[in-house]
C-alpha positions in Angstrom: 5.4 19.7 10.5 5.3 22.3 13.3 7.7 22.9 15.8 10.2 20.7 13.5 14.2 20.9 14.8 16.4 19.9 12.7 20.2 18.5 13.7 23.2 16.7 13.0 24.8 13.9 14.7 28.3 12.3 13.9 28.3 8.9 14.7 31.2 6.4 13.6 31.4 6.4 9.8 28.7 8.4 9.1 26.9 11.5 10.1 23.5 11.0 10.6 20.6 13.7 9.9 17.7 14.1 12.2 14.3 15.4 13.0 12.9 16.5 16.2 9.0 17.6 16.6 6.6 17.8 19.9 7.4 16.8 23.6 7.3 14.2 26.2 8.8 11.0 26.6 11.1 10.3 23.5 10.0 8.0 20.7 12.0 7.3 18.2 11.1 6.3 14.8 13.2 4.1 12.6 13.1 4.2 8.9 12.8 1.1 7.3 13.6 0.1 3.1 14.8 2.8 1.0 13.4 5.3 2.8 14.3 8.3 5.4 13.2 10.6 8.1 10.1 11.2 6.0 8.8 7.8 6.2 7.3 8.9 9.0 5.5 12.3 8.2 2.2 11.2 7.9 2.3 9.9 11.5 4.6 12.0 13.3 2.7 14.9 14.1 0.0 12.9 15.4 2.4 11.3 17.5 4.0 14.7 18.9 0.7 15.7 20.4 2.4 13.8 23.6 6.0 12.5 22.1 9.0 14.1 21.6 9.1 12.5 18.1 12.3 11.6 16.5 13.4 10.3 13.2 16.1 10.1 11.2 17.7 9.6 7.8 19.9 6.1 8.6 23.4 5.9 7.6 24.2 5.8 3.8 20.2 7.3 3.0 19.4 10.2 2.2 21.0 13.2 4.2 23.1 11.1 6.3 26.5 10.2 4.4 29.1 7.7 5.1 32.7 8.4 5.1 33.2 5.6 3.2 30.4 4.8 0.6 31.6 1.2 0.2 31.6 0.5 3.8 30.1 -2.7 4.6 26.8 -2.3 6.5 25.8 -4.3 9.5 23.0 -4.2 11.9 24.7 -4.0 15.4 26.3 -0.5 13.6 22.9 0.9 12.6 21.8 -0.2 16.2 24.5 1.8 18.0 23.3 5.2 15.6 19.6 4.3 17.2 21.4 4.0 20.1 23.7 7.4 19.8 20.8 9.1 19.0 18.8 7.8 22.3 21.5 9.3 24.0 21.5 12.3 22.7 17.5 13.3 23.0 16.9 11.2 25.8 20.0 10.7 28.4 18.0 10.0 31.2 15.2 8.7 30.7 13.8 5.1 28.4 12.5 5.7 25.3 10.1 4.1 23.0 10.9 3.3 19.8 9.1 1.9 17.0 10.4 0.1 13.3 9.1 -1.1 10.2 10.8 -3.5 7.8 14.7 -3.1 8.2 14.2 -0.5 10.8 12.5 -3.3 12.3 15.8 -5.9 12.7 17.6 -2.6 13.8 15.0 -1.8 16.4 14.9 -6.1 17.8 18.8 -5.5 17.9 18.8 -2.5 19.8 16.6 -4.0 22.1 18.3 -6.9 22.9 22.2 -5.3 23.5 20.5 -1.9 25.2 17.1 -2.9 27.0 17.7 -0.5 30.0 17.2 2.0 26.9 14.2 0.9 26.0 10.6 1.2 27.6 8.4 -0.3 25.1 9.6 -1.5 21.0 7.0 -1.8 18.3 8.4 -3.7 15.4 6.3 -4.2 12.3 7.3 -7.0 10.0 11.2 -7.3 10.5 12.5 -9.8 7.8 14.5 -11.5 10.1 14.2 -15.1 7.3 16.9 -16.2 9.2 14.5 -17.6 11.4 12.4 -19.3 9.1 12.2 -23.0 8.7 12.4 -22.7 5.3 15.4 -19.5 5.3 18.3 -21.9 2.5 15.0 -20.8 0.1 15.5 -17.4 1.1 19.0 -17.0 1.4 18.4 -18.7 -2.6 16.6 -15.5 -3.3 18.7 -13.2 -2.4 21.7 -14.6 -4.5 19.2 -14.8 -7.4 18.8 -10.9 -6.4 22.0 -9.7 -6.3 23.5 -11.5 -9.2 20.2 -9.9 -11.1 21.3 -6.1 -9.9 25.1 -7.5 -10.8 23.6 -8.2 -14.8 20.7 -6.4 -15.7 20.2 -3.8 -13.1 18.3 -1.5 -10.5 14.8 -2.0 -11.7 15.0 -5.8 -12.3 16.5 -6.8 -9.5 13.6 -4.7 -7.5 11.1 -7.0 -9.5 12.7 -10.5 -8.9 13.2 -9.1 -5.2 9.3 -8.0 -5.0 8.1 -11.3 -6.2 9.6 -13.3 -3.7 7.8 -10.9 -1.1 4.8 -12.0 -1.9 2.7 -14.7 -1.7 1.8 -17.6 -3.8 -0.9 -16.2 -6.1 -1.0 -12.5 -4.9 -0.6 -9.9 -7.0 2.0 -7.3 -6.9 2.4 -6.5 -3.2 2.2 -3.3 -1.8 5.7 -3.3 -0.6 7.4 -3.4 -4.2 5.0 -0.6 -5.2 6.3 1.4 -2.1 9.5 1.1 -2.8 9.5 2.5 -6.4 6.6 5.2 -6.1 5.4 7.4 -3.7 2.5 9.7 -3.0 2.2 12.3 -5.5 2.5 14.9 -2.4 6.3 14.0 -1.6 7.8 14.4 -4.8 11.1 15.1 -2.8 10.8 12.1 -0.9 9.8 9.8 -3.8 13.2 11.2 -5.6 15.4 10.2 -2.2 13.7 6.8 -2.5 14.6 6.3 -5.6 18.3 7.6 -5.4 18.8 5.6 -2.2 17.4 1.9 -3.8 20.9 0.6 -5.4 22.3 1.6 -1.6 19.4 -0.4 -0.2 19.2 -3.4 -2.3 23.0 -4.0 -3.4 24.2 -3.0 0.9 21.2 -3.6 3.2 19.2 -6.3 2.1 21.6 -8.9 1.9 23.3 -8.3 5.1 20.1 -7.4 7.4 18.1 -10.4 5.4 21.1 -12.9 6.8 20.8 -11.4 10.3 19.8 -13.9 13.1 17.8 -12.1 16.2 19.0 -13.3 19.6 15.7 -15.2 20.1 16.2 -16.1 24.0 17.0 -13.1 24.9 13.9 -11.5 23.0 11.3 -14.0 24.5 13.0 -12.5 28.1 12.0 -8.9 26.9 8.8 -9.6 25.8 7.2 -7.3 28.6 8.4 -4.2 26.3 8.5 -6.0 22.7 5.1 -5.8 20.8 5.6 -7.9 17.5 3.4 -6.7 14.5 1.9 -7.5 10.8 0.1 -6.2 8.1 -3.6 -7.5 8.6 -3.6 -7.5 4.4 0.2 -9.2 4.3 -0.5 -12.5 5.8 1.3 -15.1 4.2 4.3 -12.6 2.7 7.7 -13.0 3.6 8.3 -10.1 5.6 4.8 -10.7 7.9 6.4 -14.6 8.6 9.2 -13.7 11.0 6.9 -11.8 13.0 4.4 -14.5 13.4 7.2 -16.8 14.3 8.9 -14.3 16.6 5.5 -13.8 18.5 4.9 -17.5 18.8 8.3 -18.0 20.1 8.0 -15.1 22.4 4.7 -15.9 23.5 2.6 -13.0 22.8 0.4 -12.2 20.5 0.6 -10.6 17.0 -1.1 -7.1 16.5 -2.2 -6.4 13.3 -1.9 -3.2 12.0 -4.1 -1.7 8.9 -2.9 -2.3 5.6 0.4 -4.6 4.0 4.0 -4.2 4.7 3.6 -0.2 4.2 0.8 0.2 6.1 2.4 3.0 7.5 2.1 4.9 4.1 -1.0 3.3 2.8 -3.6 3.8 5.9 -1.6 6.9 8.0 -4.3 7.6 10.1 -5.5 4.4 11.1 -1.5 3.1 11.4 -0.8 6.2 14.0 -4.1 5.5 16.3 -3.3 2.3 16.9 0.4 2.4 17.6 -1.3 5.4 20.1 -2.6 2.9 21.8 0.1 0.6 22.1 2.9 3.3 23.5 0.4 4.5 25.9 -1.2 0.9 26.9 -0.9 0.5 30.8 2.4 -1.6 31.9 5.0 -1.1 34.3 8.3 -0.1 33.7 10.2 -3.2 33.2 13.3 -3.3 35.2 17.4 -3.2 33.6 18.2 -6.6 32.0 
């Protein structure tokens, strides 16, 4: 992590914590989950070789407190800190920006209300159900979830939650794995992680789970929106919005290496593809 700045923004309710590493053209990283600014270590530098890289610790996680810890959270909020932050590090210029699970939804909504920001969004597996044919057995879930964390708890709401990730007949999916251990080498991350879960699963699942993308309006910004999935997730809830969103949009689905944290499972392989993506050959799209 060399050449790393670290700042402070204030944004409303919150002030958010941030990390700044390489230069050129601003990409900004969105965390998705439980987890923070670090989500993204194992990529980032590789990244910075020709990015300004920036990530950051989203409102309520981590290093970046609310005012009001029992604020209700929604995702046009979380998109205008993205957006803040764009701002900030990047005032005249587009940026690219890339999101994984809930940073995902925030990175499709910042998209569609600030596209003149953006020059190119790579979202991997946003759980967008809404959009499902089959979302009232979702939203089902989710009320089995909460009133679980309600009665018994943290770690058996994480379980009911994690098996209705999966697929039929698959064993324990990455993603509930990732979100209760971490690589022995980021013992300080792993210990965020954990402290930020009851945030995550009591604030931010429910309400980014019930958000509805502006489909229409996506499908007209598919020159800068690449859709992606786990190439071992297929099937999972999480990888089916994509699939449906690409459809829908007409494009196709990239596949990236590993499950819903492929990011964390397959680092090297994750950051040379999505290389390749930010610095495939397009034209600047014009303001929408």
């Amino acid at each position: 992590m060399t050449g790393l700045t670290i700042g402070r923004l204030r944004v409303d309710g919150a002030t958010l914590h941030y990390e700044v590493r390489g230069s050129g053209p601003l990409l900004l990283l969105i965390p998705g989950g439980a987890g923070d600014a670090a989500s993204y270590d194992g990529i980032a530098d590789d990244l910075a070789v020709d990015h300004t890289v920036a990530s950051y610790d989203p409102r309520g996680m981590s290093r970046s407190p609310l005012d009001d810890p029992q604020a209700p959270q929604r995702v046009a909020q979380h998109a205008d800190d993205a957006f803040r932050l764009l701002e900030l590090l990047s005032p005249d210029a587009p940026a690219r920006v890339v999101g994984c699970s809930s940073g995902a939804i925030v990175a499709l909504h910042l998209l569609t209300t600030h596209p003149e920001r953006i020059e190119r969004a790579v979202v991997h597996e946003p759980p967008v159900v809404e959009v499902l044919p089959d979302a009232a057995e979702h939203r089902a879930l989710l009320a089995r979830v909460q009133d679980t964390f309600r009665r018994e708890g943290l770690m058996p709401a994480v379980a009911e939650f994690a098996a209705g990730l999966r697929r039929p007949g698959a064993g324990e999916p990455v993603a509930a794995e990732a979100a209760i251990r971490l690589p022995p080498q980021a013992a300080a991350r792993s210990e965020r992680t954990m402290a930020n879960m009851p945030y995550f699963l009591g604030c931010i699942v429910p309400s980014f789970m019930a958000y509805v993308p502006d489909v229409d309006r996506l499908a007209a910004l598919s020159d800068r929106l690449v859709l992606a999935g786990g190439a071992d997730s297929r099937g999972e809830l999480p990888y089916r919005p994509a699939a449906f969103l690409a459809e829908r949009c007409g494009t196709e689905l990239t596949h990236f290496p590993g499950g819903h944290t492929g990011l964390s499972t397959h680092p090297a392989e994750f950051a040379g593809l999505l290389r390749g993506l930010l610095h495939k050959d397009a034209e600047r799209p014009e303001d929408r």
